[in-house]
C-alpha positions in Angstrom: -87.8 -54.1 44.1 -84.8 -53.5 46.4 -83.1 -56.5 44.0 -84.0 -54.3 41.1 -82.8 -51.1 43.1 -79.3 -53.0 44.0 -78.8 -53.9 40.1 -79.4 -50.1 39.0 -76.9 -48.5 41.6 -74.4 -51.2 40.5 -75.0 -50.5 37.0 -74.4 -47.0 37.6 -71.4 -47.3 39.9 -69.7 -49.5 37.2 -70.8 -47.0 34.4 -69.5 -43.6 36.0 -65.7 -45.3 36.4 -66.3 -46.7 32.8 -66.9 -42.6 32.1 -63.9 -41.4 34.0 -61.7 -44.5 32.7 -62.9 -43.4 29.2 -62.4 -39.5 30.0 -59.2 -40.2 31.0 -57.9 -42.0 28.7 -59.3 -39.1 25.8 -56.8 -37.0 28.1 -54.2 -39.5 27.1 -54.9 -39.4 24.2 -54.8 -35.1 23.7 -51.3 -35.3 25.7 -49.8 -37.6 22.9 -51.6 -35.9 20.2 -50.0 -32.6 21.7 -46.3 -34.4 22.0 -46.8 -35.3 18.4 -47.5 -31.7 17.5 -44.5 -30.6 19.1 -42.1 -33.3 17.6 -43.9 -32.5 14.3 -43.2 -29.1 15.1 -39.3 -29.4 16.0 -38.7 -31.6 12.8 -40.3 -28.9 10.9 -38.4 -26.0 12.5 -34.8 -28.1 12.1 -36.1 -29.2 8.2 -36.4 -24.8 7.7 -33.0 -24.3 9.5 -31.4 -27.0 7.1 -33.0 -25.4 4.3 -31.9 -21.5 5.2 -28.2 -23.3 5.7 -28.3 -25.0 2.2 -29.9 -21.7 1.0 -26.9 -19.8 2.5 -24.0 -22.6 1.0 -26.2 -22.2 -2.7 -25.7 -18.5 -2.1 -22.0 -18.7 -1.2 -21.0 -20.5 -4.2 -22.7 -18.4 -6.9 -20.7 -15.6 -5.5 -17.4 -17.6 -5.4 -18.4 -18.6 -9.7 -19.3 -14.9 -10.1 -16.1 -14.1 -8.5 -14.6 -16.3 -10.5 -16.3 -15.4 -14.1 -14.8 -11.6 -13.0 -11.5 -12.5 -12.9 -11.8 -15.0 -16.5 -13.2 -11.8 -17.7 -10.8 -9.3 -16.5 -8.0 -11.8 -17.6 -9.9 -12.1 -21.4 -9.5 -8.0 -21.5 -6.4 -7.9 -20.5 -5.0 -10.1 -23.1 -7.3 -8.5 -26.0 -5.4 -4.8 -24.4 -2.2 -6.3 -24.5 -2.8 -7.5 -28.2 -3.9 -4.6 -29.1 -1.0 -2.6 -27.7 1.2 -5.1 -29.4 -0.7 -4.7 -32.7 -0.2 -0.3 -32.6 3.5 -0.8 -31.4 4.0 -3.3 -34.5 2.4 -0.3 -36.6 4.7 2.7 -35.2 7.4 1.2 -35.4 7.1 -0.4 -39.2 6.2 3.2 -39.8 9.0 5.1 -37.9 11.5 2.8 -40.2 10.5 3.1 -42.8 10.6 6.7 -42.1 13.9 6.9 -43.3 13.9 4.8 -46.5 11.3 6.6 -47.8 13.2 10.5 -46.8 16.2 9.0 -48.6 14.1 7.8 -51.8 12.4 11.2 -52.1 16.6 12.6 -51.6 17.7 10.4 -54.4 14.6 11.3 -56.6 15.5 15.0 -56.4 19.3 14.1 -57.3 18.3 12.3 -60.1 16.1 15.4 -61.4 19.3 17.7 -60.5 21.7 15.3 -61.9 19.6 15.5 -65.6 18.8 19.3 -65.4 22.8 18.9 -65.2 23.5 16.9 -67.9 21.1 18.8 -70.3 22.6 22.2 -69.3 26.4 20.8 -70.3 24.4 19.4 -73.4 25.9 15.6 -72.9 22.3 14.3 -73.5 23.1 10.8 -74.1 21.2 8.5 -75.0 22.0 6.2 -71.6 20.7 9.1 -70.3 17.2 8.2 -71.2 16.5 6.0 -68.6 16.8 8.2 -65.6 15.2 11.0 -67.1 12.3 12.3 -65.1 8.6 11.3 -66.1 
């Protein structure tokens, strides 16, 4: 019996540093399972500051094209204004020269009709005459 006594105390010696061998090495275990969590953790927190800093460049640059599209467009309306200015100062002017051709057609029209009102008052209605005679 004291044999059989010996055996179960060794038994149980052996098996309570088997359960804190084992307990310890679970709290191994949690503390690298915990590192992990934080390095997961850090990569995850630098991947969201890379993205916010490519976000940021992204963001940059379609303000620099809009900036850019402004100033094509800008430059697009001020060549159509130009143009257009061009084209109304073509106009004008054709207009103001004519101006006088046309004042001294509407003189010599009103000669002519004096000139044959003159003619057939002296009577010398020839017949050269004819072709300048008012309509």
């Amino acid at each position: 019996m004291k044999k059989y006594l010996c055996i179960i105390i060794m038994i149980s010696c052996l098996s309570v540093s088997y359960v804190y061998a084992e307990k310890e090495t679970v709290n191994e275990r949690l503390i690298r399972v915990e590192e992990s969590i934080k390095g997961l953790t850090q990569r995850i927190d630098d991947t969201n500051k890379r993205i916010d800093e490519l976000r940021q460049d992204m963001n940059r640059r379609f303000d620099d094209q809009n900036v850019l599209n402004y100033f094509i467009l800008g430059g697009i309306f001020t060549v159509l204004a130009l143009i257009s200015t061009l084209i109304v100062l073509i106009i004008w002017d054709r207009r103001s020269t004519l101006k006088p051709i046309i004042d001294e057609i509407t003189n010599l029209q009103k000669l002519k009709t004096k000139v044959y009102v003159i003619y057939e008052h002296l009577g010398l209605d020839k017949p050269s005459l004819q072709q300048f005679k008012p309509a």
